[in-house]
SEMI-479319 format. One line per 3 residues: number of its first residue (from 1); their letters; for each residue x, y, z of N, C-alpha, C. Coordinates in nm, 2 decimals. Atoms other than C-alpha are relative to their C-alpha. Example, Ala and Ser with C-alpha at 12.3 -4.5 7.8 and 13.67 -1.06 7.14 Angstrom:
2
1 = as = 0.09,-0.12,0.00,1.23,-0.45,0.78,0.09,0.12,0.00 ~ -0.09,-0.11,0.00,1.37,-0.11,0.71,-0.08,0.11,0.08 .
END
This chain:
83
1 = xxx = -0.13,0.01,0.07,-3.70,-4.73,4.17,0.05,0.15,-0.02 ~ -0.04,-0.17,0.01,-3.69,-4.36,4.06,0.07,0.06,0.16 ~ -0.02,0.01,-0.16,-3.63,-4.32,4.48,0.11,-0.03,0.00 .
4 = xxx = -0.12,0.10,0.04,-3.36,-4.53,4.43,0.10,0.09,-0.06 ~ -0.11,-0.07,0.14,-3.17,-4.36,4.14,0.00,0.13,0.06 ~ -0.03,-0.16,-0.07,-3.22,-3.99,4.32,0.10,-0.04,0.12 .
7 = xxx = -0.07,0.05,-0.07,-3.05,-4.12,4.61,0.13,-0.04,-0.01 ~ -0.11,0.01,0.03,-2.77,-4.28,4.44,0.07,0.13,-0.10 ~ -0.04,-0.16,0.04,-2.75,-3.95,4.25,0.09,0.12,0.08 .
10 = xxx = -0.02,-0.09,-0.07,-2.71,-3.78,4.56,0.11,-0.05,0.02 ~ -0.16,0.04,-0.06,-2.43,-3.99,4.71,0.08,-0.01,-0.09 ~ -0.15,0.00,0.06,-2.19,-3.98,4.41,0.01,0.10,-0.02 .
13 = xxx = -0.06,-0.11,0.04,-2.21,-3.65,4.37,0.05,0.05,0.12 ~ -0.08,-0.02,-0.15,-2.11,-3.63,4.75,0.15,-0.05,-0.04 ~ -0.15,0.10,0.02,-1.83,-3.87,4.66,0.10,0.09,-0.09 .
16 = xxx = -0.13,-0.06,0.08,-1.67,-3.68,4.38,0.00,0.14,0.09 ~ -0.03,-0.12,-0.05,-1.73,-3.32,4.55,0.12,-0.03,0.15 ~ -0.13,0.03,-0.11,-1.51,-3.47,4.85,0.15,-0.03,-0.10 .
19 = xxx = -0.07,0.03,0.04,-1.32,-3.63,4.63,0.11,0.14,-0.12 ~ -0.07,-0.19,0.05,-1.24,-3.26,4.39,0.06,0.05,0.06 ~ -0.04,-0.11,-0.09,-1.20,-3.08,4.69,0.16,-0.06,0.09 .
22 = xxx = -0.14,0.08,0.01,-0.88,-3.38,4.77,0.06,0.07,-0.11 ~ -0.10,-0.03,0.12,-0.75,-3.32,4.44,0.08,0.12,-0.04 ~ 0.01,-0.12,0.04,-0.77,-2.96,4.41,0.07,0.09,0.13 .
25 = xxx = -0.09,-0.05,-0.10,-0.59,-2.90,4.77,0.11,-0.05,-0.03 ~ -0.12,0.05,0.08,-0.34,-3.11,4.61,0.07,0.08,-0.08 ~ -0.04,-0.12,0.06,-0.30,-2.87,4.35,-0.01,-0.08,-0.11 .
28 = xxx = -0.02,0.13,0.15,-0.39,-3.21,4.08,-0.12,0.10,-0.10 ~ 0.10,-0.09,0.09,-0.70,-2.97,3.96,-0.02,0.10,0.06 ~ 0.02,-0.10,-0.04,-0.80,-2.66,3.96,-0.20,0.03,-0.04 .
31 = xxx = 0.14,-0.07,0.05,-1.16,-2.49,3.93,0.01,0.09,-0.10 ~ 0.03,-0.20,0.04,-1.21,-2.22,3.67,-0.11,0.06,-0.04 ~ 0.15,-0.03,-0.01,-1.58,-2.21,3.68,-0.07,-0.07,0.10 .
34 = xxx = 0.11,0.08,-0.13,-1.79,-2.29,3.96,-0.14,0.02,-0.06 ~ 0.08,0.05,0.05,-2.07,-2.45,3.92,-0.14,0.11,0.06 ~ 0.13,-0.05,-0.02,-2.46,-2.28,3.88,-0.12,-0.10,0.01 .
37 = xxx = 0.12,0.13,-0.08,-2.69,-2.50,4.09,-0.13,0.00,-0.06 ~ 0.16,-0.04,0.03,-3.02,-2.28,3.96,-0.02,-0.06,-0.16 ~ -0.01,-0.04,0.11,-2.93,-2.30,3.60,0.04,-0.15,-0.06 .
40 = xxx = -0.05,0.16,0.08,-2.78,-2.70,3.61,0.11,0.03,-0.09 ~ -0.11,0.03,0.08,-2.44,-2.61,3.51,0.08,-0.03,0.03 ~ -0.13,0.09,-0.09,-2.16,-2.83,3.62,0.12,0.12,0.01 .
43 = xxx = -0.10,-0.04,-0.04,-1.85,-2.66,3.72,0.12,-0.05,-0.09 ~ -0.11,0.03,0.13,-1.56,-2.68,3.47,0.15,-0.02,0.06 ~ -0.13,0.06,-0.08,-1.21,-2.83,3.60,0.13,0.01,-0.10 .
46 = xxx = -0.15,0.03,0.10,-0.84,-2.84,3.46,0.07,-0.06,0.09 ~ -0.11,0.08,-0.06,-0.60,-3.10,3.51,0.12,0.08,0.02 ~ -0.12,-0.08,-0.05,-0.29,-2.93,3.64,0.12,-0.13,-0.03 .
49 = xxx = -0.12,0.14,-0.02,0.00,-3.24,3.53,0.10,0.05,-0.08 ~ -0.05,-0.06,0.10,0.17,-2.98,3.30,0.11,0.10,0.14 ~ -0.10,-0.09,-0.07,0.48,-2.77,3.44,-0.11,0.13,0.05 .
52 = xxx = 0.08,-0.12,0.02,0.35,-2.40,3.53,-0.01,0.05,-0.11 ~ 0.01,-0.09,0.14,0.42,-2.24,3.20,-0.12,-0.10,-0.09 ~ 0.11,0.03,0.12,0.21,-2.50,3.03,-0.10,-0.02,0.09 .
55 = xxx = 0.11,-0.02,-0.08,-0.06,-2.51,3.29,-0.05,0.14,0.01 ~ 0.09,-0.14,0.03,-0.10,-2.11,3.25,-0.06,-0.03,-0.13 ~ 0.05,-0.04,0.18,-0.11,-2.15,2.86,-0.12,-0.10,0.00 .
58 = xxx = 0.06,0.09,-0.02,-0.37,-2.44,2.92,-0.14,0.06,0.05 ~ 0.14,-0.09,-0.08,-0.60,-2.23,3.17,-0.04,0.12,-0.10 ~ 0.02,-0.16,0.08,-0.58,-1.88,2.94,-0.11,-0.09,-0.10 .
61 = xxx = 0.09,0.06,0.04,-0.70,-2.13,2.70,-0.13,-0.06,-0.03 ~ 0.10,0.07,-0.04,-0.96,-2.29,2.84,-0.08,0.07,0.04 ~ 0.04,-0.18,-0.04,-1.04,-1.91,2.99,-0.11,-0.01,-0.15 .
64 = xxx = 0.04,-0.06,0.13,-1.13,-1.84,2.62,-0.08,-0.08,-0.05 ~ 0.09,0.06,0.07,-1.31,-2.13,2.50,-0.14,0.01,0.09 ~ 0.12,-0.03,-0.06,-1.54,-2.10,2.80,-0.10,0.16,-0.02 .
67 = xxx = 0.03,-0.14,0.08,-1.58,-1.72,2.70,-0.09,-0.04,-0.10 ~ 0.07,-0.02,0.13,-1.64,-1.79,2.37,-0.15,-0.07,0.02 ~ 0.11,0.02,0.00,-1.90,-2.05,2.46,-0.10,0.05,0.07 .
70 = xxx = 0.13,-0.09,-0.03,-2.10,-1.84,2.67,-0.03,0.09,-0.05 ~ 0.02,-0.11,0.11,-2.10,-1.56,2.44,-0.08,-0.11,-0.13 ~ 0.04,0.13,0.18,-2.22,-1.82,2.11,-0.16,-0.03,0.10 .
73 = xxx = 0.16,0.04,-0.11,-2.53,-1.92,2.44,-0.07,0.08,-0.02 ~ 0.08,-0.13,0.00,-2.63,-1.55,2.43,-0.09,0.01,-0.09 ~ 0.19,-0.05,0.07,-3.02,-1.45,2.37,0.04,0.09,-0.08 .
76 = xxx = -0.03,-0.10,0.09,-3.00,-1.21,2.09,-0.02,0.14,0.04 ~ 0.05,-0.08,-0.07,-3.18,-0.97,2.31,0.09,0.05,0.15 ~ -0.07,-0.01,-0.14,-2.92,-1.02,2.62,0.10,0.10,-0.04 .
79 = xxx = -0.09,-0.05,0.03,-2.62,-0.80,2.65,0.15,-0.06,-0.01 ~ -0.13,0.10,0.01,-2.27,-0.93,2.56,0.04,-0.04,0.13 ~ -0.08,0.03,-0.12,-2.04,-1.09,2.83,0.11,0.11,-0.01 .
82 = xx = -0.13,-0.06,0.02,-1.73,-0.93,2.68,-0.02,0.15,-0.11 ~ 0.02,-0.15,0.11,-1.68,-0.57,2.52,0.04,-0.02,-0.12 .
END
C-alpha cells in the first residue's frame, strides 16, 4: 500500500508541475520562490487576476511576508537574510 501512495504522490505532483508551468506561461501565476527539493520546501505562487498595479502591490507584498518569514525561521547562531 505505502508503494501505492508513493507512486500516486509522484504522478500528481507531475500533474500539477505541467499543469503550473500551463498557467504561468499564461501569465494566470507567477513563481516568486522556487521550490528547495533538499530542504522540502514547496515553491510559493501568486495569482496574477489583478490589473498590473495591483498585481505589483500584491507581489512586493507577498516579497515581504516571505522575507519576514524566513528571517522569524533563523537559528539564532545563523546570519540574518536582510541588513
Amino acid at each position: 500500500m505505502q508503494r501505492l501512495s508513493e507512486k500516486n504522490m509522484k504522478s500528481a505532483i507531475r500533474r500539477l508541475s505541467v499543469t503550473a508551468k500551463k498557467l504561468e506561461e499564461a501569465g494566470l501565476i507567477k513563481c516568486i520562490r522556487k521550490a528547495d527539493i533538499q530542504r522540502n520546501i514547496p515553491a510559493k505562487w501568486l495569482l496574477m487576476l489583478g490589473d498590473d498595479e495591483e498585481n505589483r502591490a500584491v507581489e512586493a507584498w507577498a516579497r515581504r511576508c516571505i522575507a519576514h518569514k524566513l528571517e522569524s525561521d533563523r537559528k539564532p547562531w545563523q546570519k540574518p537574510l536582510m541588513p
